[in-house]
Steps between C-alpha positions, in 0.01 A plus 500: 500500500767763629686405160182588297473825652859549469487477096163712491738775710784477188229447245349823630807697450588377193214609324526838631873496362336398134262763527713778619708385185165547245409833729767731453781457281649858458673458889724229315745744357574721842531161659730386262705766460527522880595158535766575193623823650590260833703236258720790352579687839375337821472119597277313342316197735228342499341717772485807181343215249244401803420826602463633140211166500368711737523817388310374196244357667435773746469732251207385291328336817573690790555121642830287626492121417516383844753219373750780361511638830552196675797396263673871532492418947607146426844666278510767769510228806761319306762761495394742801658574790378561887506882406250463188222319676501708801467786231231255336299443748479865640438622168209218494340594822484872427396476152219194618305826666485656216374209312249456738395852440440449117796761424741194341402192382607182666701357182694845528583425843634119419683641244727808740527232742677231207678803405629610832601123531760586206583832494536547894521876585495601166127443481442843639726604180218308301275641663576869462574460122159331462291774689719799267425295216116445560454844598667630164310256268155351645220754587208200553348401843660176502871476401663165351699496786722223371566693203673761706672255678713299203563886373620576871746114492596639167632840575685356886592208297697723229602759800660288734664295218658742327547831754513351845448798661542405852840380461653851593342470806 
């Protein structure tokens, strides 16, 4: 039984992948180009490719595949450290509230607390560079906030890989 429901969870999220695909398909080419711009001057993982899955997704349905999420925190509790989840799990509790509030969705919450996993302290980087970013370029009610996030990964990503700029410090 727990099996059945189990594939009707992936099955679920799988066709909203396919129809975010048929939904939108101008978002392909910012994506893209975001995920290209990473290959030529950052570091390209498969934490960019997953979150630009995201991204995608997010975009045309204002929705995160559950099982996206949940493979981003299983690559973030991989390689973490004791510092990251602490950061993790504060992040999680304070941004839970406003989840419960209706201010952030609950897939946008999974997906800081993944990131945090990864990134560690500079998930506050992410952060910042996503809020500048949304506030420049989305004037709707509801914001893709996952979107704004894989712009925010790319920019720290290409930052800190090629300036380091606490290293004088």
């Amino acid at each position: 039984m727990k099996m059945k429901k189990l594939y009707l969870w992936i099955n679920e999220d799988l066709n909203l992948i396919r129809e975010s695909l048929l939904k939108n398909k101008k978002i392909i080419l910012p994506i893209f180009s975001g995920v290209l711009f990473v290959l030529f001057f950052g570091r390209l993982n498969i934490i960019i490719v997953l979150l630009s899955i995201i991204a995608f997704i997010d975009y045309n349905t204002l929705y995160i595949p559950d099982i996206l999420n949940y493979t981003l925190i299983i690559l973030g509790i991989l390689n973490t450290t004791f510092l990251n989840i602490s950061i993790g799990i504060m992040l999680f509790l304070l941004l839970i509230q406003y989840a419960k509030k209706d201010k952030l969705g609950y897939g946008d919450v999974k997906l800081l607390f993944g990131l945090s996993l990864v990134y560690g302290i500079n998930i506050f980087y992410i952060i910042i560079f996503s809020v500048i970013i949304s506030l420049i370029f989305e004037r709707k009610e509801k914001a893709p906030l996952g979107y704004y996030l894989f712009w925010g990964a790319i920019v720290e990503n290409i930052w800190f890989f090629n300036f380091q700029p606490f290293t004088y410090f």
